[in-house]
N, CA, C and O atoms as a DFTB+ gen file, in Angstrom:
624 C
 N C O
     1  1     131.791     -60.595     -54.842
     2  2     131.630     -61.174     -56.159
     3  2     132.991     -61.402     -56.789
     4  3     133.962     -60.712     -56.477
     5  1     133.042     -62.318     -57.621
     6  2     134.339     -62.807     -58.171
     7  2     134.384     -62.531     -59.737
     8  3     133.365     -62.755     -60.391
     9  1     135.498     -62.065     -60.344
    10  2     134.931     -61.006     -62.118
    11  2     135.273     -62.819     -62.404
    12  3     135.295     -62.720     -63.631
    13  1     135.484     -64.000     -62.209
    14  2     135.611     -65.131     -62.676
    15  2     134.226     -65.289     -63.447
    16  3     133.159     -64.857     -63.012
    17  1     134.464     -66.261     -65.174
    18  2     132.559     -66.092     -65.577
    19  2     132.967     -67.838     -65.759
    20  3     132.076     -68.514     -66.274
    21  1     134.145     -68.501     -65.394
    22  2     133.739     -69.897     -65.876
    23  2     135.369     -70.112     -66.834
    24  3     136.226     -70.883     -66.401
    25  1     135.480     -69.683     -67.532
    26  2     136.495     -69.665     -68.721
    27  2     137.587     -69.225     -68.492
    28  3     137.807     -68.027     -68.672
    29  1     138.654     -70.166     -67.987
    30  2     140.229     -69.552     -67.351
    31  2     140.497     -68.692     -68.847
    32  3     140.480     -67.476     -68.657
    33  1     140.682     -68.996     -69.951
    34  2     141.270     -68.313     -71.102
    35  2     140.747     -66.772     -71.239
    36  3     141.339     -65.698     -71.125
    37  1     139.232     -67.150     -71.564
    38  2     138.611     -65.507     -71.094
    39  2     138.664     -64.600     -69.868
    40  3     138.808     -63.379     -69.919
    41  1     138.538     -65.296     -68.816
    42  2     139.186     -64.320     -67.969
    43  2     140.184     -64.478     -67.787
    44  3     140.101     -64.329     -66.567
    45  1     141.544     -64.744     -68.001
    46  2     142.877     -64.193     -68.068
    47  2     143.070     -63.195     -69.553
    48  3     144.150     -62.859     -70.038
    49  1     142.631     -63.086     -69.722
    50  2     142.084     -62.292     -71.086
    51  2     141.297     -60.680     -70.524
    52  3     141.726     -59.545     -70.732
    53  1     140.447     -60.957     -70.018
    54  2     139.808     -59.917     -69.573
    55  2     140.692     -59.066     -68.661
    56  3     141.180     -57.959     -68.885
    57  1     140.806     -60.063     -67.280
    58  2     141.852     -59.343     -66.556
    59  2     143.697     -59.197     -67.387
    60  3     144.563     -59.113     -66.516
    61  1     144.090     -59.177     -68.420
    62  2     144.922     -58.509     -69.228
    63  2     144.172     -57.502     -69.551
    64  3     144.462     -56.383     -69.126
    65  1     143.484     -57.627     -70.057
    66  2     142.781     -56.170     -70.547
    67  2     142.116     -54.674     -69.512
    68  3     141.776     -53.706     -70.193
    69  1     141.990     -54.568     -68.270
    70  2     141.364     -54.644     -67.719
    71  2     142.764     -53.980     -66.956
    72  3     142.700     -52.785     -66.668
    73  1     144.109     -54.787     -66.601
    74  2     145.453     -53.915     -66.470
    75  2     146.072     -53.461     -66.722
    76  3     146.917     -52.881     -66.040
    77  1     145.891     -53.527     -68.383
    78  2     146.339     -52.951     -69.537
    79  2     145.536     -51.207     -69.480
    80  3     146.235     -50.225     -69.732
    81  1     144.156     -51.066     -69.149
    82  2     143.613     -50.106     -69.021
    83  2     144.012     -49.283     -67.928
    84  3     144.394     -48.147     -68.210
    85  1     143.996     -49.671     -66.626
    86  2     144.294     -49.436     -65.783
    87  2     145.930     -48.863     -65.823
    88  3     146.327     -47.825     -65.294
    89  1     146.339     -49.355     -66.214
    90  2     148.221     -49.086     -66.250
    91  2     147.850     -47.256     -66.993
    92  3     148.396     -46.213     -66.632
    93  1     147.003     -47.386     -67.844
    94  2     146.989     -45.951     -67.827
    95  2     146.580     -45.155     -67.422
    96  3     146.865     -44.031     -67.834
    97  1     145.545     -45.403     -66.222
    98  2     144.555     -44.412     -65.402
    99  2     144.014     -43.401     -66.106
   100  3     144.049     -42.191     -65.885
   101  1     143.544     -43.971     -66.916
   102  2     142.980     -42.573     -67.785
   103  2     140.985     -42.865     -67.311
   104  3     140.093     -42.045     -67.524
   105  1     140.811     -44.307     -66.637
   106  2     139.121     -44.495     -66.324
   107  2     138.672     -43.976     -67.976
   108  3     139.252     -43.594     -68.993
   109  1     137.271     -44.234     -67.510
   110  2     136.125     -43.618     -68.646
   111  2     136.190     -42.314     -69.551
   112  3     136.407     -42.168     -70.753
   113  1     135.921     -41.421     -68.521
   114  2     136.342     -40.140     -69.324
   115  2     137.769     -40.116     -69.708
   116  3     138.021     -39.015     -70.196
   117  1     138.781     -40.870     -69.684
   118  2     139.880     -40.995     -71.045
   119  2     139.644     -41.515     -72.229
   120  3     140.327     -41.415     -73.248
   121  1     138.056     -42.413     -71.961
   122  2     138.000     -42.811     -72.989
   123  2     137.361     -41.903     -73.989
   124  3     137.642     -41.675     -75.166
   125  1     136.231     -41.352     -73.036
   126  2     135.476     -40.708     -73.976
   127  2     136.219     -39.346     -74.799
   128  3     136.084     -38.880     -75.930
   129  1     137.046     -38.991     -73.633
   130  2     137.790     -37.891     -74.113
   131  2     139.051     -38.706     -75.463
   132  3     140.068     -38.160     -75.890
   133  1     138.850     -39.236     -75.610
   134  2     139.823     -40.254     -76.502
   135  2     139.074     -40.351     -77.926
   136  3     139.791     -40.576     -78.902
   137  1     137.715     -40.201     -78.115
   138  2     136.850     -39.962     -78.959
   139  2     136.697     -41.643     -79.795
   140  3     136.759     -41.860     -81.005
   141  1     136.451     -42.820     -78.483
   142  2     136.711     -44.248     -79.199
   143  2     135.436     -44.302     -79.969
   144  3     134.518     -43.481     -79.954
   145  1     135.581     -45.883     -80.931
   146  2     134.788     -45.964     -81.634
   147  2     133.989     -47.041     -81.102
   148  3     132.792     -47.221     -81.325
   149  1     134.443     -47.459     -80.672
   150  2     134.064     -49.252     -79.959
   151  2     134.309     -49.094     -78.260
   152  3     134.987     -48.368     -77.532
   153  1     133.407     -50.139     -78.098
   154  2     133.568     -49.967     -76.388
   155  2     134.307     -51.456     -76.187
   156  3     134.068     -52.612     -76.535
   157  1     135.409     -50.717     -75.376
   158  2     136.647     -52.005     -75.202
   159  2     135.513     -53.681     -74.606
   160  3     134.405     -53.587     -74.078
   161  1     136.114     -54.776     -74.861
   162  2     135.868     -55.613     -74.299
   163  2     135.435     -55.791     -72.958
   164  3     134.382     -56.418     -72.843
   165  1     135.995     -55.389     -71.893
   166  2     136.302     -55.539     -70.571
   167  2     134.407     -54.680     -69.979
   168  3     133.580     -54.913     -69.098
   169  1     134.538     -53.818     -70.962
   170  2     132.906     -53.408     -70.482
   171  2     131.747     -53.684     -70.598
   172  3     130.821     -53.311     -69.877
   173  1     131.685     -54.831     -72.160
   174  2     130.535     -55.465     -72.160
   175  2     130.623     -57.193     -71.391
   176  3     131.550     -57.993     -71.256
   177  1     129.326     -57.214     -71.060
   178  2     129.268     -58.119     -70.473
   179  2     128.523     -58.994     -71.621
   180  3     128.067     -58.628     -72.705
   181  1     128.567     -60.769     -70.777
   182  2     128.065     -61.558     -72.156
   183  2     126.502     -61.903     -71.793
   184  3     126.014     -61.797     -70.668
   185  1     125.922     -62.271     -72.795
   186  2     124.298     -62.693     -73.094
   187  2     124.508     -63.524     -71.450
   188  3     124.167     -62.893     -70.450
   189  1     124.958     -64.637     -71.336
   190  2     124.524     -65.511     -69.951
   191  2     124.397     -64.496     -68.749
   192  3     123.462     -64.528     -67.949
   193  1     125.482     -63.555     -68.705
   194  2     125.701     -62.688     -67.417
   195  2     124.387     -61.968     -67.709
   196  3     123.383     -62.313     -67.086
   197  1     124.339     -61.174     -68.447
   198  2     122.918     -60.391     -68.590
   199  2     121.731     -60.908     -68.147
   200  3     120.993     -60.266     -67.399
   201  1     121.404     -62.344     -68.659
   202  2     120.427     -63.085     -68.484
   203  2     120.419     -63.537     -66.916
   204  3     119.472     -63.320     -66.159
   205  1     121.721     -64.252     -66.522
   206  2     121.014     -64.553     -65.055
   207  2     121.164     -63.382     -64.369
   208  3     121.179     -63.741     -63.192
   209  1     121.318     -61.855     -64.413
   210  2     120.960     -60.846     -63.727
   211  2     119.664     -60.399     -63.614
   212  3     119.016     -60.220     -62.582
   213  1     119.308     -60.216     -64.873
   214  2     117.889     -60.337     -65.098
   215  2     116.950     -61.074     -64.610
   216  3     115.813     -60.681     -64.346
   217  1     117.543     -62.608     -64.409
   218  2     116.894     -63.517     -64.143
   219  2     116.302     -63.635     -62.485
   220  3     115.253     -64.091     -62.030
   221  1     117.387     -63.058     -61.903
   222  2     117.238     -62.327     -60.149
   223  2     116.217     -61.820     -59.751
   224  3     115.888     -60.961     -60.568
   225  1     115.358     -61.889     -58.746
   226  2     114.368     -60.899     -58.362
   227  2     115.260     -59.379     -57.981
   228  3     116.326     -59.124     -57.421
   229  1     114.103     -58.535     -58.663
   230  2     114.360     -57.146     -58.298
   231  2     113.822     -56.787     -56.742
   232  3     112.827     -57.289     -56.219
   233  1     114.667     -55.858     -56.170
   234  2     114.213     -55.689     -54.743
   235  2     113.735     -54.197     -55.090
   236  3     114.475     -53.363     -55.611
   237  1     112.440     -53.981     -54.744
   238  2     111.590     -52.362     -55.000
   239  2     112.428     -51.389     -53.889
   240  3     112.440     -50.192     -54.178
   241  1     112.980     -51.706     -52.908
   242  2     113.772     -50.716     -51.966
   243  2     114.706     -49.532     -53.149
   244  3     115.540     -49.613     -54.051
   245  1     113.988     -48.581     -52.493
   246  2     114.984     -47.045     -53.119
   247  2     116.056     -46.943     -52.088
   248  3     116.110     -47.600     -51.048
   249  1     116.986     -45.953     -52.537
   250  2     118.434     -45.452     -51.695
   251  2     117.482     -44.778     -50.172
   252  3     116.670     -43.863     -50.034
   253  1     118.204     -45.948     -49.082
   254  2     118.194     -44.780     -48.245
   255  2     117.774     -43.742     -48.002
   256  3     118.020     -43.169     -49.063
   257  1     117.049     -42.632     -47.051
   258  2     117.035     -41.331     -46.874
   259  2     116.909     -41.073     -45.661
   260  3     115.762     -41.062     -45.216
   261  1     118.048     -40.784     -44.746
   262  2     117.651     -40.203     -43.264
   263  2     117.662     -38.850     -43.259
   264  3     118.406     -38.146     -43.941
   265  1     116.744     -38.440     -42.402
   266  2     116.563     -37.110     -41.884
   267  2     117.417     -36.403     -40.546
   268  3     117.081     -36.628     -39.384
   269  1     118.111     -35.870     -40.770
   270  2     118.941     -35.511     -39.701
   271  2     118.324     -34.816     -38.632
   272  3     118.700     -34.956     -37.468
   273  1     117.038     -33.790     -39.102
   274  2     116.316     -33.180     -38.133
   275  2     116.454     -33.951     -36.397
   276  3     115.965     -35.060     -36.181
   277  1     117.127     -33.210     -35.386
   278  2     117.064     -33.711     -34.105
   279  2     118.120     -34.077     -33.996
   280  3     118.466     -34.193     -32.821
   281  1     118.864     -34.339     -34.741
   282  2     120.419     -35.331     -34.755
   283  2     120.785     -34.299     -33.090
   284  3     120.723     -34.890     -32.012
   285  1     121.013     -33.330     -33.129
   286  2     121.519     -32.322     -32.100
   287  2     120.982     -31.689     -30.887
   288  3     121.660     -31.080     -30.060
   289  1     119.786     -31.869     -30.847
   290  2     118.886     -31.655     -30.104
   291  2     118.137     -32.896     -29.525
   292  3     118.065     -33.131     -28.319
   293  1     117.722     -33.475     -30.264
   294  2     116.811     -34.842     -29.236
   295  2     117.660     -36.169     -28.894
   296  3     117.812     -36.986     -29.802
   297  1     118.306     -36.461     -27.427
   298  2     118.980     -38.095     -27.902
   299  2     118.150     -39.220     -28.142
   300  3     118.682     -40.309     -28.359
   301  1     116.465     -39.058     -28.127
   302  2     115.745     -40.108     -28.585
   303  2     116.121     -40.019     -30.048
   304  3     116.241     -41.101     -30.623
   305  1     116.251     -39.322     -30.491
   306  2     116.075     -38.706     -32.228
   307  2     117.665     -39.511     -32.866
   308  3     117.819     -40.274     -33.820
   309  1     118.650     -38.958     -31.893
   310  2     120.028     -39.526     -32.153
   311  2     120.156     -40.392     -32.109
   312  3     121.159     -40.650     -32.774
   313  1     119.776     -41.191     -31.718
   314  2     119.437     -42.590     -31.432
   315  2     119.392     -43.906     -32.904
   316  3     119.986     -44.889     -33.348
   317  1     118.056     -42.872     -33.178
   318  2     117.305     -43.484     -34.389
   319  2     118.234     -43.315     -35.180
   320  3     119.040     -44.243     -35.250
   321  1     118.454     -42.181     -35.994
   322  2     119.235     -41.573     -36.627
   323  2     120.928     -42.401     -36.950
   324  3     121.423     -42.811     -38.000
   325  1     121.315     -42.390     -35.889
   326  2     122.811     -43.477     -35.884
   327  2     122.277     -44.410     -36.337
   328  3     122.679     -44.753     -37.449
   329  1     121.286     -45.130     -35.772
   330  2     120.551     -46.929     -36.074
   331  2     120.527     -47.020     -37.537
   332  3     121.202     -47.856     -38.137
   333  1     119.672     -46.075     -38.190
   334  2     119.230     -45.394     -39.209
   335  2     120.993     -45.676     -40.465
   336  3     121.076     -46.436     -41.429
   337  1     121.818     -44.972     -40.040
   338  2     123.174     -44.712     -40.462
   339  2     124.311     -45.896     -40.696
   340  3     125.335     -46.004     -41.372
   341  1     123.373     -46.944     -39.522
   342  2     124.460     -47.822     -39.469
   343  2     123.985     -49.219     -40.219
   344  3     124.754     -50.055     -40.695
   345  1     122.542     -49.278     -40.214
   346  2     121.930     -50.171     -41.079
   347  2     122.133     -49.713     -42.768
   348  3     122.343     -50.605     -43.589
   349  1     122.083     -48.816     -43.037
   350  2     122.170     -47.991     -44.752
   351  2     123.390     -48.165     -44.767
   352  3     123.611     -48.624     -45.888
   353  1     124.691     -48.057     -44.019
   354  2     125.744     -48.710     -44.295
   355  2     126.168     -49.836     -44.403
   356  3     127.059     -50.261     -45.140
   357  1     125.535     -50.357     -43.663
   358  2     125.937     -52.233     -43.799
   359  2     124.990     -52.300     -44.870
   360  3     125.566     -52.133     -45.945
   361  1     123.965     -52.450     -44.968
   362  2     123.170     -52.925     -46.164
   363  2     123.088     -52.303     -47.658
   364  3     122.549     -53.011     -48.509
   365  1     123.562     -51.085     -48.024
   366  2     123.992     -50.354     -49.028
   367  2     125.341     -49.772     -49.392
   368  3     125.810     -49.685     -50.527
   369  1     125.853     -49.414     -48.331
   370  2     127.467     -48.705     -48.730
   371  2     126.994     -47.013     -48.759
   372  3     127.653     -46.236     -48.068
   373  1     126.167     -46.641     -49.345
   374  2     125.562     -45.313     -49.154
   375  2     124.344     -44.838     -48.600
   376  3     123.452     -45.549     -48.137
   377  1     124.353     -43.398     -48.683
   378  2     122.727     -43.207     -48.542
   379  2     122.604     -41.788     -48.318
   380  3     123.567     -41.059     -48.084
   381  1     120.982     -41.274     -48.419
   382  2     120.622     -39.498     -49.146
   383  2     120.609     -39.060     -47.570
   384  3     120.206     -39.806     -46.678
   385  1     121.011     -38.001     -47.402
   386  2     120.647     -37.089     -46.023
   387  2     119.741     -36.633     -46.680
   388  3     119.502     -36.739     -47.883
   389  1     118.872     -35.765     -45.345
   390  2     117.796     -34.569     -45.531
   391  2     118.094     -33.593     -43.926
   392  3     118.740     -33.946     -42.939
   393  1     117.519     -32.601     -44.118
   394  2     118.179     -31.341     -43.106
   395  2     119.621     -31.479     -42.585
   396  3     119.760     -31.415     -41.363
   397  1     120.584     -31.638     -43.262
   398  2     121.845     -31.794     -42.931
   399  2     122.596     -30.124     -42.595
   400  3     123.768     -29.856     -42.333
   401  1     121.415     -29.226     -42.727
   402  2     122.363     -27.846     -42.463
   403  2     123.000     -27.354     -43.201
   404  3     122.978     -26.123     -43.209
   405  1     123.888     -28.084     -44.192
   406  2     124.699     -27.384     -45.327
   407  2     124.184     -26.587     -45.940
   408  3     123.136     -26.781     -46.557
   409  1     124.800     -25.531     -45.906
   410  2     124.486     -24.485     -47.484
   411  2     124.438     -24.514     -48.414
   412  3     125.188     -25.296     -48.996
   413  1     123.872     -23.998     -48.885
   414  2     123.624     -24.398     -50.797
   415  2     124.976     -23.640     -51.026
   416  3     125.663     -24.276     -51.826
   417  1     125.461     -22.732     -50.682
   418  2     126.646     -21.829     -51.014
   419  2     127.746     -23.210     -51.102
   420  3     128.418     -23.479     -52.097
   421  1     127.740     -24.073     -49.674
   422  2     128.732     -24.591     -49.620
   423  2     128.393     -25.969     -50.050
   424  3     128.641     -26.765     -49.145
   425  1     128.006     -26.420     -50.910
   426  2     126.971     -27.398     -51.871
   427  2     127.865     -27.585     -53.377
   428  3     128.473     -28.397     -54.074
   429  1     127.343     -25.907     -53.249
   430  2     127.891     -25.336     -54.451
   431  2     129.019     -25.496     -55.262
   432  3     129.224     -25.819     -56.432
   433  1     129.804     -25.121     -54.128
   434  2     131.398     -24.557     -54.129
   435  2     131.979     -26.344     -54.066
   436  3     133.081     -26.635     -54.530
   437  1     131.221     -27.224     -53.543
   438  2     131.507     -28.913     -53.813
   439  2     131.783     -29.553     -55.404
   440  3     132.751     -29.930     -56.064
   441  1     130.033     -29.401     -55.603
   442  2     129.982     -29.373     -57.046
   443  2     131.644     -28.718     -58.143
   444  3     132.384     -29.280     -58.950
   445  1     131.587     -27.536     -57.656
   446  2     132.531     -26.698     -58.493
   447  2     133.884     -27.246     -58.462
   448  3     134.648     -27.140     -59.420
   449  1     134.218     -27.894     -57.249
   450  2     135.536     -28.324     -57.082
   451  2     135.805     -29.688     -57.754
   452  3     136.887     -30.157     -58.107
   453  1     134.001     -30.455     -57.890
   454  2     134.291     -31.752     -58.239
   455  2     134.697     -31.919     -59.698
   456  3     135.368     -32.848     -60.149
   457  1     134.113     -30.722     -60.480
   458  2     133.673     -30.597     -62.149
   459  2     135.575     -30.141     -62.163
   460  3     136.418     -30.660     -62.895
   461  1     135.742     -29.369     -61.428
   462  2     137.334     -28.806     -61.814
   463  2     138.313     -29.989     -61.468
   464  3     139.499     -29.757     -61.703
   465  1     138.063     -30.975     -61.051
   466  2     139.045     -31.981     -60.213
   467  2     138.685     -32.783     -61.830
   468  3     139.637     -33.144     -62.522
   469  1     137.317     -32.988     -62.284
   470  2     137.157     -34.086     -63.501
   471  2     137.611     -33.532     -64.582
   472  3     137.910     -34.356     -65.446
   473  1     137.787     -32.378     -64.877
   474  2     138.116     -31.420     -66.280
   475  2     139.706     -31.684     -66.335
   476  3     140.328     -31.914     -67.372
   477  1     140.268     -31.609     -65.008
   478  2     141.934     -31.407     -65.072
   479  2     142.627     -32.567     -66.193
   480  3     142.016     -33.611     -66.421
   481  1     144.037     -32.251     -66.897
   482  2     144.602     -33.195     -67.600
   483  2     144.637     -34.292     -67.098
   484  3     144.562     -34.279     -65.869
   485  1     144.729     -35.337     -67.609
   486  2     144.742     -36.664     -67.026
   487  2     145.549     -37.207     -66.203
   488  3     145.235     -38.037     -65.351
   489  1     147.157     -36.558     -66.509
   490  2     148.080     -36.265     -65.780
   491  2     148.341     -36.160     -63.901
   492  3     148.952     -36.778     -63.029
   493  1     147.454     -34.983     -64.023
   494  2     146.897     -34.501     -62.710
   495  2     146.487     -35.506     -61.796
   496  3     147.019     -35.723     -60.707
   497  1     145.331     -36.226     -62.375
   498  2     144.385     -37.383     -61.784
   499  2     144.677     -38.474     -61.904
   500  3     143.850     -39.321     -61.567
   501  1     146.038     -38.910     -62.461
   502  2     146.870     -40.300     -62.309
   503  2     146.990     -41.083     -60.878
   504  3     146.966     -42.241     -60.461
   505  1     147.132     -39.751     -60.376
   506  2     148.012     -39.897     -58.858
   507  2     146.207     -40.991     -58.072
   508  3     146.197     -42.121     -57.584
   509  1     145.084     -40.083     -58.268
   510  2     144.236     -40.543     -57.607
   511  2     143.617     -41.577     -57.983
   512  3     142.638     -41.881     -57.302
   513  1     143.973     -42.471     -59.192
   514  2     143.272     -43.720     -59.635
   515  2     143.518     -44.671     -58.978
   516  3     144.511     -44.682     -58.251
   517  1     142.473     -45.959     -59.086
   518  2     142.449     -46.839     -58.735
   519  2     141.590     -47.987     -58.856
   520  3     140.556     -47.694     -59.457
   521  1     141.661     -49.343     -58.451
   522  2     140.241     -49.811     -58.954
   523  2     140.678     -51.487     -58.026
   524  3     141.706     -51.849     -57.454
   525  1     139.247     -52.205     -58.274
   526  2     138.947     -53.167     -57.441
   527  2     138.801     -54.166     -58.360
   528  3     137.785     -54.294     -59.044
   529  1     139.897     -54.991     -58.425
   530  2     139.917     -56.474     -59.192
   531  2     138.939     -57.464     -58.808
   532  3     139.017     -58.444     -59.549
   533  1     138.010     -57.573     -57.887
   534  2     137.110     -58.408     -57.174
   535  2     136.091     -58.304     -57.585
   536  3     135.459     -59.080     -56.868
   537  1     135.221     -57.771     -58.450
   538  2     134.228     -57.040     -58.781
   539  2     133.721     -57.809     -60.573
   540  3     134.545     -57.710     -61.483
   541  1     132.846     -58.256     -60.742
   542  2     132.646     -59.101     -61.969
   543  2     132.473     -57.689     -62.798
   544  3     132.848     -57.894     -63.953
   545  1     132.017     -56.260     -62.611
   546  2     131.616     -55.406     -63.547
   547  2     132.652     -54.334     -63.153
   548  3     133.282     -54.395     -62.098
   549  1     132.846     -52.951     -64.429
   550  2     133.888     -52.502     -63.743
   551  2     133.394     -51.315     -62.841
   552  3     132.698     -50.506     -63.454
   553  1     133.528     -51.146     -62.019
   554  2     132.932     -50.353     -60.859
   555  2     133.150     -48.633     -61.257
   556  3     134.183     -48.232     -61.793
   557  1     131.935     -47.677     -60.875
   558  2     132.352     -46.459     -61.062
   559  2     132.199     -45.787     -60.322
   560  3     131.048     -45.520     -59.977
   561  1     133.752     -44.946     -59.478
   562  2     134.019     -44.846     -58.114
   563  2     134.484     -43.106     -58.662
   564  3     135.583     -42.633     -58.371
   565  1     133.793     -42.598     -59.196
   566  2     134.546     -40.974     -59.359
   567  2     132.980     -40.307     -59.480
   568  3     132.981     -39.112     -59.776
   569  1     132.093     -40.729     -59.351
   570  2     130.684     -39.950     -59.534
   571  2     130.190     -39.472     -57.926
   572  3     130.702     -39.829     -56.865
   573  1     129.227     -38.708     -58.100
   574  2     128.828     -38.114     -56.757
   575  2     127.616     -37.391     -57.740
   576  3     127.842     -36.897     -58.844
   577  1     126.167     -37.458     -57.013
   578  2     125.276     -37.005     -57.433
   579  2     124.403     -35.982     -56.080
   580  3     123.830     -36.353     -55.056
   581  1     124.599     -34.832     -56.562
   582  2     123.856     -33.790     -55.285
   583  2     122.582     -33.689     -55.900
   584  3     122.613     -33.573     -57.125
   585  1     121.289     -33.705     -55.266
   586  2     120.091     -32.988     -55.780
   587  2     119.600     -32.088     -54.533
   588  3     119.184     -32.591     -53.489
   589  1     119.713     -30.441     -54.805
   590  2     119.505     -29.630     -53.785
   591  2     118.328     -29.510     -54.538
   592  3     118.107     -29.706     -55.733
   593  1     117.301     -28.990     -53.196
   594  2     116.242     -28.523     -53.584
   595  2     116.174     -26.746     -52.970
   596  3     116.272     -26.792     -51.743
   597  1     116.092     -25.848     -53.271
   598  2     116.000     -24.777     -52.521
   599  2     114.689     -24.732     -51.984
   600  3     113.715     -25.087     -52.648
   601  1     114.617     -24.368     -50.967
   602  2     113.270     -23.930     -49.675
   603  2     112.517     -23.057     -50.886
   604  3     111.406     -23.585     -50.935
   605  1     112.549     -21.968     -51.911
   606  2     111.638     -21.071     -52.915
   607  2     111.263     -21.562     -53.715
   608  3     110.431     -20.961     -54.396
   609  1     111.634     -22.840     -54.068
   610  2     111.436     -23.719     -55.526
   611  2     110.641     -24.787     -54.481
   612  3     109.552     -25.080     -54.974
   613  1     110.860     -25.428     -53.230
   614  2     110.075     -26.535     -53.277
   615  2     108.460     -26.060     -52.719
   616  3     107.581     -26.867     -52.416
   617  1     108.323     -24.526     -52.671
   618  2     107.225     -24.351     -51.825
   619  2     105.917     -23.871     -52.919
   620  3     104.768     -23.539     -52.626
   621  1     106.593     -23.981     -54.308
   622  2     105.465     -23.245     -55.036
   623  2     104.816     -24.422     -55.762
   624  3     103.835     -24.238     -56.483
């Protein structure tokens, strides 16, 4: 996708704005932590864009979910499974495991590192910014969503 909407003036406008933000790597949570009043330009989009998004058919497909069960044990199973891995990548960019083995301990201790990596001064997290000029919306590349279920909670 191209952030182009039609209007050389507005988008050389946008993309000023847009490197102007960026030059400070501070992302979203600088903003919010910034306590703004207004949401900069560069994030709303206009009535036409809205509309022909809207205007798109919706596709009912949910995220992905392979089951790893067999990955290690069956090569009919491994099989699927890769097929499985390599289609959710080409056609999504992501996608949910299930029996992946991990520990909730070590789940955990993910989570914990991710919340302490987002809390740090902004300073800190300069080094790791970045962003994709190609993209008509501005992309949000620092989230990660775990939903563990524990084996005692899903059985009652």
């Amino acid at each position: 996708m191209d952030i182009s909407n039609g209007d050389p003036d507005l988008d050389s406008e946008r993309m000023k704005e847009l490197k102007a933000f960026d030059d400070t790597k501070r992302s979203v949570k600088g903003l919010v932590d910034a306590e703004i009043v207004n949401i900069p330009k560069m994030f709303v989009r206009s009535a036409e864009e809205l509309a022909e998004d809207l205007a798109r058919p919706k596709s009912q497909a949910g995220i992905p979910v392979i089951d790893l069960d067999g990955l290690l044990t069956n090569d009919r199973r491994r099989k699927i499974i890769v097929d499985q891995v390599r289609i959710a990548s080409e056609n999504w960019g992501f996608f949910q495991v299930m029996n992946h083995g991990i520990p909730v301990g070590v789940l955990d201790n993910l989570m914990a590192g991710i919340r302490k990596f987002n809390e740090q001064d902004i300073d800190a997290k300069k080094e790791f910014y970045s962003r994709e000029y190609q993209t008509r919306a501005v992309p949000q590349r620092i989230a990660l969503c775990l939903q563990v279920i524990l084996s005692e909670q899903s059985s009652k």
